[in-house]
LUMZA-589018 format. One line per field, with one value per residue (C-alpha): residue number from 1; chain; x, y, z. Coordinates in nm, 4 decimals. Layout:
REM residues N
n	NUM; ...
chain	A; ...
c1	X; ...
c2	Y; ...
c3	Z; ...
***
This chain:
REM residues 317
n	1; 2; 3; 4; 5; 6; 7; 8; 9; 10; 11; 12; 13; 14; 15; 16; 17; 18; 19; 20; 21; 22; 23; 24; 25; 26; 27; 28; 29; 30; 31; 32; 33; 34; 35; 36; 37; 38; 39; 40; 41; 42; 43; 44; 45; 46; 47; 48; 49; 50; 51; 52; 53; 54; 55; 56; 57; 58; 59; 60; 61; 62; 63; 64; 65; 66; 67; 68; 69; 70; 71; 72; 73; 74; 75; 76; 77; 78; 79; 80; 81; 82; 83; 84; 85; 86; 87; 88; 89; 90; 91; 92; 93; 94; 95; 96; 97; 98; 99; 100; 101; 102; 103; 104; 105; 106; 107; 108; 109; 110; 111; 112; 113; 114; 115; 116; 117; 118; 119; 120; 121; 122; 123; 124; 125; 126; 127; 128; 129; 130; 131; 132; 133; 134; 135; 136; 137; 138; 139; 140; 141; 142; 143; 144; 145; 146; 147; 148; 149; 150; 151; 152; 153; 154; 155; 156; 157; 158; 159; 160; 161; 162; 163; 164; 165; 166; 167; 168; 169; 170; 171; 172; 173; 174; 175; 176; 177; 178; 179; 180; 181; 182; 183; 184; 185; 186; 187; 188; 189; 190; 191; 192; 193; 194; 195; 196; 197; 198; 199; 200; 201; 202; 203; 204; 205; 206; 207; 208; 209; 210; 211; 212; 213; 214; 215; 216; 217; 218; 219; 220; 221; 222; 223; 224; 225; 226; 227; 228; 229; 230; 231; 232; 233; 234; 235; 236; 237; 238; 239; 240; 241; 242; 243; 244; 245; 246; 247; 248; 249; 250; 251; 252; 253; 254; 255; 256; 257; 258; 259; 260; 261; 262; 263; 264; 265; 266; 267; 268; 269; 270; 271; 272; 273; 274; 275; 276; 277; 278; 279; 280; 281; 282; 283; 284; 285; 286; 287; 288; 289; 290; 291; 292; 293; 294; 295; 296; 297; 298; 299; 300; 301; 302; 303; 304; 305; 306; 307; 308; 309; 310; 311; 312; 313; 314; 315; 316; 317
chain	A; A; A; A; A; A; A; A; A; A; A; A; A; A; A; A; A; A; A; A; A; A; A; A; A; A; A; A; A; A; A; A; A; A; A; A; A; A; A; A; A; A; A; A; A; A; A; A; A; A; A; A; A; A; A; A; A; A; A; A; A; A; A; A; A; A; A; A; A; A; A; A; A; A; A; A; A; A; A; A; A; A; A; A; A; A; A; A; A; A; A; A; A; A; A; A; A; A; A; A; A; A; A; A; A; A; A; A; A; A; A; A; A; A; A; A; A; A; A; A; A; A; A; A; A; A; A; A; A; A; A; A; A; A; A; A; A; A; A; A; A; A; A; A; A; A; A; A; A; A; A; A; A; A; A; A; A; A; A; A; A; A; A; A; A; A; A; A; A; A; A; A; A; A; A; A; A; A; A; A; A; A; A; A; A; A; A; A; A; A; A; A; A; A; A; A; A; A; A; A; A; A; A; A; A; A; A; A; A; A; A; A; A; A; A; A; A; A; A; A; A; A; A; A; A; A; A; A; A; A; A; A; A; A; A; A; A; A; A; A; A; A; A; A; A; A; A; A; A; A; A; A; A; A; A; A; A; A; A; A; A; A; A; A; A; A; A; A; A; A; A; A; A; A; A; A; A; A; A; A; A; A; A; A; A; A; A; A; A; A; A; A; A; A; A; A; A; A; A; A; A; A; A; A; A; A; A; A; A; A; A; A; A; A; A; A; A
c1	-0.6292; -0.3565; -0.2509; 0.0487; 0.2440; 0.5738; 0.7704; 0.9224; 1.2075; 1.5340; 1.6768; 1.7292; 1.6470; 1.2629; 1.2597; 1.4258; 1.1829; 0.9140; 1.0668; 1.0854; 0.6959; 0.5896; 0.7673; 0.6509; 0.3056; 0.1090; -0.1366; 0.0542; 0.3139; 0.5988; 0.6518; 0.9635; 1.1088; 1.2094; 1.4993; 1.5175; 1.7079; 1.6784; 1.7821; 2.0785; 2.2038; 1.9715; 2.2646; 2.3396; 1.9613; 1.9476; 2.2193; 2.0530; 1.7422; 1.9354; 2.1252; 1.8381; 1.6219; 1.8927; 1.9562; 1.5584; 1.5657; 1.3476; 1.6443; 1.3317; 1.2131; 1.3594; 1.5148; 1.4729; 1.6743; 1.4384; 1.5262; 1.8106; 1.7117; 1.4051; 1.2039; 1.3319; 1.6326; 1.9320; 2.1706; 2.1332; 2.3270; 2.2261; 2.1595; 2.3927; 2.0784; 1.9801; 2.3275; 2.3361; 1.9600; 2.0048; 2.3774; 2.6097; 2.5494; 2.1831; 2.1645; 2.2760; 2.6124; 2.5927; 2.7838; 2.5781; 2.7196; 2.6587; 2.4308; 2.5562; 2.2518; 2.1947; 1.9423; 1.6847; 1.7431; 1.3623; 1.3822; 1.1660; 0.9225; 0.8302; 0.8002; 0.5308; 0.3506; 0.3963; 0.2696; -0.0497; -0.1045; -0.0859; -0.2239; -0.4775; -0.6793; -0.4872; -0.1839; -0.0942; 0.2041; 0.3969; 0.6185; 0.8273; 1.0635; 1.0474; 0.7075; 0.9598; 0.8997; 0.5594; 0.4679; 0.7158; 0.5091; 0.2050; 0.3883; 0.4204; 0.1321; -0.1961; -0.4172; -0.2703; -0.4316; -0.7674; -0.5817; -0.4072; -0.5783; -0.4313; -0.1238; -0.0560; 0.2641; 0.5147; 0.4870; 0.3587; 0.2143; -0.1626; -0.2786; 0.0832; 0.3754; 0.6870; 0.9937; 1.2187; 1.0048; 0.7589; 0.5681; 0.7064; 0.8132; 1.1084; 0.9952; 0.7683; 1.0075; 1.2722; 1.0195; 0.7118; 0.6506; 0.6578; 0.4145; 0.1908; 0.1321; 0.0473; -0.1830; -0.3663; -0.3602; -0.6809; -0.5070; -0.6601; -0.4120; -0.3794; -0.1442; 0.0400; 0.1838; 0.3418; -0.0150; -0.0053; 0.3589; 0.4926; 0.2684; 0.3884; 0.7002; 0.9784; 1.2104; 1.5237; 1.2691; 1.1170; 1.4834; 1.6102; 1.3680; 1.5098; 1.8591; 1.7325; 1.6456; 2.0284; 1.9411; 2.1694; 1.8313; 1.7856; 2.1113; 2.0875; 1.7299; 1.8635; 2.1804; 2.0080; 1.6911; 1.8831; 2.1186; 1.8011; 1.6732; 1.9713; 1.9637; 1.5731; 1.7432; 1.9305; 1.6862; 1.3668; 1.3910; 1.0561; 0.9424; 1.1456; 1.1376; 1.1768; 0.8782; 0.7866; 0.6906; 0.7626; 0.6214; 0.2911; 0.2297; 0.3087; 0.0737; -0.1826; -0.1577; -0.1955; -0.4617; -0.6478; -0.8468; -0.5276; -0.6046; -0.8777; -0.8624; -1.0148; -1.1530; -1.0415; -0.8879; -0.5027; -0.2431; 0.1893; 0.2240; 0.5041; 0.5393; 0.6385; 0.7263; 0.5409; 0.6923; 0.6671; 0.3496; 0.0456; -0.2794; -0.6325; -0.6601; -0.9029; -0.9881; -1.1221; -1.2677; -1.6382; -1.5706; -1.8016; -1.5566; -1.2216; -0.9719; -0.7390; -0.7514; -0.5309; -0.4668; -0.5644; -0.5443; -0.4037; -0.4735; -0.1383; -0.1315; -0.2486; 0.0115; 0.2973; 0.1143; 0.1443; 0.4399; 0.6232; 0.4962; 0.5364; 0.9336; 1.0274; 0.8810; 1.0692; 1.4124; 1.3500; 1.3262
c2	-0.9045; -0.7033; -0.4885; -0.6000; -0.3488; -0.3520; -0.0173; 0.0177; 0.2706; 0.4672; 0.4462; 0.8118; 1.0085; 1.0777; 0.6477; 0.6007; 0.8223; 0.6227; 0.2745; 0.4386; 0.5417; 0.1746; -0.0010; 0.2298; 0.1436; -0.1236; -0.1450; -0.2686; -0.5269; -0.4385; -0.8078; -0.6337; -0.3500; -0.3692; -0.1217; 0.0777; 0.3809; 0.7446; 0.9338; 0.6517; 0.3931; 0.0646; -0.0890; 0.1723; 0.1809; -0.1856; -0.1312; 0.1602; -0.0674; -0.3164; -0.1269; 0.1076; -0.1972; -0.3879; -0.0284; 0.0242; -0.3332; -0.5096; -0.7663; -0.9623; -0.7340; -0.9055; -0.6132; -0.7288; -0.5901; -0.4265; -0.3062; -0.0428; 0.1431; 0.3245; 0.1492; 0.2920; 0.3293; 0.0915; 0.2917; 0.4893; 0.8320; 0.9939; 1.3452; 1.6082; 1.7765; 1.4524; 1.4254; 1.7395; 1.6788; 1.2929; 1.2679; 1.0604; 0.7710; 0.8470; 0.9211; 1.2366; 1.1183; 0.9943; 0.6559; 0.3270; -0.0691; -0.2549; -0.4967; -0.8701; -0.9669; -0.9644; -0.9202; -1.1803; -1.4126; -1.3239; -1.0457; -0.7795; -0.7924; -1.1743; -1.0940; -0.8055; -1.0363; -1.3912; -1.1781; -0.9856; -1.3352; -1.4535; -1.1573; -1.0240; -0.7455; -0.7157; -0.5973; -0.2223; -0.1488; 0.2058; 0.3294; 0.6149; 0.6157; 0.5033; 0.3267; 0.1142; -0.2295; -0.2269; -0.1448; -0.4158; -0.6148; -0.5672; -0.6260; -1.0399; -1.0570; -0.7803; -0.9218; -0.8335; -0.4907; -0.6484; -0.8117; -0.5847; -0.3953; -0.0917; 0.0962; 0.4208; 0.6402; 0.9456; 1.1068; 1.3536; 1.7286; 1.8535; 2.1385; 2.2809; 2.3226; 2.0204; 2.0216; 1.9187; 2.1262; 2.3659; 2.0665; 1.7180; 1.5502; 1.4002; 1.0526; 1.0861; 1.2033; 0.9360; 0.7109; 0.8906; 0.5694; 0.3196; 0.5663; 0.6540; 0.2572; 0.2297; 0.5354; 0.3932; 0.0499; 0.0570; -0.0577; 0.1341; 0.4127; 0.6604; 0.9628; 1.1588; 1.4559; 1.8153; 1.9025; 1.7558; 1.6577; 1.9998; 2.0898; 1.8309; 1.9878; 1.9066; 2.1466; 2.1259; 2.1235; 1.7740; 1.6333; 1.7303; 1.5396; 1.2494; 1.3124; 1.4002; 1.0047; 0.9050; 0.5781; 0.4832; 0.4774; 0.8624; 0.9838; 0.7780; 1.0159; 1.3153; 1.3888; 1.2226; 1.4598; 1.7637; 1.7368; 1.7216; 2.0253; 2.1905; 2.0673; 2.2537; 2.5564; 2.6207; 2.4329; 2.6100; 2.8036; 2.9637; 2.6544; 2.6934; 2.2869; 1.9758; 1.7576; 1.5175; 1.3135; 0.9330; 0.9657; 1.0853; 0.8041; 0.5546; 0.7210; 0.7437; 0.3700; 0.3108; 0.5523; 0.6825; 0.9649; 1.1610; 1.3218; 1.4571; 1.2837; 1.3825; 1.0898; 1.1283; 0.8941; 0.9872; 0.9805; 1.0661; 1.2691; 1.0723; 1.2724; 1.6746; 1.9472; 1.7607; 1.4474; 1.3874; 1.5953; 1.4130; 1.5031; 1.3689; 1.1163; 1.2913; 0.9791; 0.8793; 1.1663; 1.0359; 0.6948; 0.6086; 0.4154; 0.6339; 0.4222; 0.7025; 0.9305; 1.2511; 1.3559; 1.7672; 1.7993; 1.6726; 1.7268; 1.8518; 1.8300; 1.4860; 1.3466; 1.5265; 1.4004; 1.0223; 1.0791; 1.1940; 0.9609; 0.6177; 0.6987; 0.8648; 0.5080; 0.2912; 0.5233; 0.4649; 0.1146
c3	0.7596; 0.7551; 0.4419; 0.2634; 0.1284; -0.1218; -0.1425; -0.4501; -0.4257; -0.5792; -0.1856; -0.1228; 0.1504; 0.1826; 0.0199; 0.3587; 0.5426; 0.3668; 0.4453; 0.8278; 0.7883; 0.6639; 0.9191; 1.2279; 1.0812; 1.2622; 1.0351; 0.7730; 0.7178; 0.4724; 0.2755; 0.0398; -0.0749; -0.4695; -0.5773; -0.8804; -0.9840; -0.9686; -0.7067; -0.6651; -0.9257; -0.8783; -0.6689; -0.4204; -0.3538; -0.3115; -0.1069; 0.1291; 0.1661; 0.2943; 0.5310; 0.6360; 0.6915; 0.9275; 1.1060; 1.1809; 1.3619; 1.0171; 0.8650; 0.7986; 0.4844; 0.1773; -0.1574; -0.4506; -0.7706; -1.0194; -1.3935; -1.3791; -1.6459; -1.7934; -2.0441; -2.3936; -2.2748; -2.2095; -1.9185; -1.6420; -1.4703; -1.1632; -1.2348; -1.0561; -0.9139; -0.7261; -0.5987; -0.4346; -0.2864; -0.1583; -0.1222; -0.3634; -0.1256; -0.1616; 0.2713; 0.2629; 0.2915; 0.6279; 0.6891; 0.7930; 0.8202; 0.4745; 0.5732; 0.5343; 0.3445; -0.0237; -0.2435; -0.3437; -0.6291; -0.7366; -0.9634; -0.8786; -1.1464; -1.1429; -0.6577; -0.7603; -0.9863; -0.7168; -0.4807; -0.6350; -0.6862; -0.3300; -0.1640; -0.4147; -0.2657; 0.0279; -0.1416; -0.1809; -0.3628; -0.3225; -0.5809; -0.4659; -0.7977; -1.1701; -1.2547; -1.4642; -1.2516; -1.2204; -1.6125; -1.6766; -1.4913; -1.6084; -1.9408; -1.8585; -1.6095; -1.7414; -1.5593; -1.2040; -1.2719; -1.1875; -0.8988; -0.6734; -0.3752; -0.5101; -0.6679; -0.4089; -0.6061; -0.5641; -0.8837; -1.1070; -1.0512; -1.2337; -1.0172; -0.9810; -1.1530; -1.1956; -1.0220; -1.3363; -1.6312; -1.5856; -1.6371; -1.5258; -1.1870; -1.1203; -1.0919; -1.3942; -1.6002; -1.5693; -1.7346; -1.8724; -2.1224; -1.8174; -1.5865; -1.9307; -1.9448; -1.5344; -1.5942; -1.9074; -1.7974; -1.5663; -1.2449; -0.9449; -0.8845; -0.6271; -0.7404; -0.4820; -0.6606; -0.5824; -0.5456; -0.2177; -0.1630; -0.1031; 0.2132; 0.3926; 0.5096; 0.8414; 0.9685; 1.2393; 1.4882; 1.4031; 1.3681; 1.6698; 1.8513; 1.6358; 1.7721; 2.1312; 2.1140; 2.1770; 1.8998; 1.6581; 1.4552; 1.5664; 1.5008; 1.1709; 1.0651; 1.1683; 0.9847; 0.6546; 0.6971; 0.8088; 0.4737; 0.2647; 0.4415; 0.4021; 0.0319; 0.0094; 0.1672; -0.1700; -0.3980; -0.2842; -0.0689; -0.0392; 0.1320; 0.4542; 0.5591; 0.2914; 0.1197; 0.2672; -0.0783; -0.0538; 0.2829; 0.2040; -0.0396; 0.2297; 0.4477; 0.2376; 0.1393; 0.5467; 0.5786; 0.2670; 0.4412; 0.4494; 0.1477; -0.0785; -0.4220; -0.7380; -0.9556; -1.2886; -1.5700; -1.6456; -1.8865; -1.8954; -2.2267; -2.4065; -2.7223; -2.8017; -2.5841; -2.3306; -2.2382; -1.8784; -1.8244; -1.5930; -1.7300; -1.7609; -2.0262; -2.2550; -2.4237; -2.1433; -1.9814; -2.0126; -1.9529; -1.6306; -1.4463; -1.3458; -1.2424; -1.0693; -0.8179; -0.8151; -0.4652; -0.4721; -0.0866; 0.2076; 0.6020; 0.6751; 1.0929; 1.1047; 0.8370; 1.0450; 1.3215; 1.2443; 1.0632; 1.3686; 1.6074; 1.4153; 1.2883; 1.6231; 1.7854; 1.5350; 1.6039; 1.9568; 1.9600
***
C-alpha cells in the first residue's frame, strides 16, 4: 500500500520545497497539508499551501487550519528574522494567484487524529513547524501514539549547535512544551535536526535548472529558492548554498535509508536557561525500548539527487 503522508507546515519557503518534494514523490500520496504558524502567521501559510498546491498541478490536497498559537501562549508574531529569511509573504516575496479554494471545515487536530485512525500504520506524518498540532492531538486522542506508522519532523539540533540560541532550533523553540510532550509521549519519532539539515545545501546552480524549465511551476521555485539563498548569504554565510531542512524530513519519511539515526529516548528542556534545548531524556536513558531516533548523518549526493529529480519533474509538468 502506499504511504500516506500529512505535512504539517508554517508555509515558508523550504515548507514549499517540502510540499514540492512530497508531491514529486511516487511513493507516497500526500492526503493533507495542516497549517500552523512560524515562519508566516497560520493564515498566510494556509494561504501559501493553497496556492502552492493549485500552482504544482495538486488542487486535490485538502489545508486544514491548525492552532495559531503555541501551547502556553495565547498570540502569535512573526519574528523579523523569519521575515527577512522566507519573505513577508512567506515565498520569498514572489507573487502567485490566491487559490479559489478554502480551507477545510475539519480542524486540523480532530483530520490528524480521523486519519491515524483510518490509515493506522500506513500513515507518516511530517511536521516541518511548531509540534503544537500534533501534541494537541495527542492531548484528546493518546492512544494514536500506538497508532501511527510514524512521526518524521524538522526540528531540533544535539550534535551541533541551534540556530536561535546556542542551544535551540527555530521550530523547537516556538513551542518547546508542545515538542517536550511529542518527545516524551512514546510515539515513534524520527528527528531531523541541524545535525543533518545543514549538509544538505542548493546553490544558483540547482535553480537555474528550475528556471531553464520555462514552467510557471519553475519560474515559481526559482525566485522563492534564490531569495532564501540570498537570505543564507547574509545569515550564514559560511555555508555558501541554503538548508535544505523541511525537505530532508520529507525525504526521509519517503525513504528512511537517507540517513543514519541514533536510537535514543528524548526530551525538549522546558524550564531554565535551557528552554528549547533537544536532549536525551535521562529518565529514560536505560529504558530498553527507545522510541526516537536522532538523525546524526545523512548521504548528502543521493538526497540532492532525488531531491532534484522529483521537484524539477513536478515543475515540469
Amino acid at each position: 500500500m502506499t504511504k500516506k503522508l500529512i505535512l504539517d507546515l508554517d508555509t515558508g519557503i523550504d515548507d514549499t520545497l517540502a510540499t514540492a518534494y512530497a508531491l514529486g514523490s511516487p511513493e507516497v500520496e500526500l492526503i493533507g497539508i495542516t497549517g500552523t504558524y512560524g515562519n508566516v502567521l497560520l493564515e498566510q501559510g494556509v494561504r501559501n499551501a493553497l496556492a502552492v498546491t493549485d500552482l504544482f498541478g495538486h488542487p486535490e490536497v485538502k489545508v486544514y487550519k491548525g492552532l495559531p498559537h503555541a501551547s502556553t501562549k495565547d498570540s502569535f508574531e512573526v519574528q523579523p528574522v523569519s521575515a527577512f529569511i522566507h519573505g513577508a509573504n512567506g515565498i520569498g516575496d514572489v507573487d502567485i494567484p490566491d487559490s479559489n479554494r478554502e480551507p477545510e471545515t475539519e480542524s486540523a487536530v480532530d483530520f490528524i487524529i480521523d486519519a491515524v485512525k483510518t490509515y493506522g500504520k500506513d500513515l507518516v506524518y511530517v511536521p516541518t513547524g511548531p509540534m503544537t498540532n500534533i501534541a494537541a492531538a495527542l492531548d484528546k486522542a493518546p492512544e494514536i501514539k500506538d497508532e501511527i506508522g510514524g512521526i518524521v519532523l524538522m526540528g531540533g539540533a544535539l550534535t551541533v549547535c541551534g540556530n536561535v540560541s546556542a542551544w535551540s532550533e527555530a521550530n523547537i523553540s516556538q513551542d518547546p512544551d508542545a515538542a517536550n510532550q511529542l518527545f516524551r509521549s512514546g510515539a515513534p519519532a524520527t528527528m531531523i535536526g541541524l545535525d543533518v539539515t545543514l549538509q544538505t545545501l542548493l546553490t544558483y546552480k540547482e535553480t537555474q535548472r528550475w528556471r531553464d524549465l520555462g514552467t510557471p511551476a519553475g519560474r515559481f521555485l526559482a525566485d522563492m529558492t534564490d531569495y532564501y539563498i540570498k537570505a543564507y548569504e547574509t545569515t550564514s554565510p559560511h555555508l555558501g548554498g541554503c538548508g535544505l531542512h523541511d525537505p530532508l524530513a520529507v525525504g526521509v519519511a519517503v525513504d528512511p535509508s537517507l540517513v543514519t539515526t541514533l536510537d535514543i529516548n528524548m526530551q525538549v528542556d522546558v524550564d531554565g536557561p535551557t528552554r528549547g534545548r533537544t536532549i536525551g531524556d535521562n529518565e529514560r536513558l536505560n529504558d530498553p525500548v527507545k522510541t526516537m531516533k536522532v538523525a546524526v548523518g545523512v548521504d548528502v549526493p543521493r538526497f540532492l539527487d532525488e531531491f532534484m529529480n522529483r521537484i524539477t519533474g513536478l515543475a515540469k509538468a
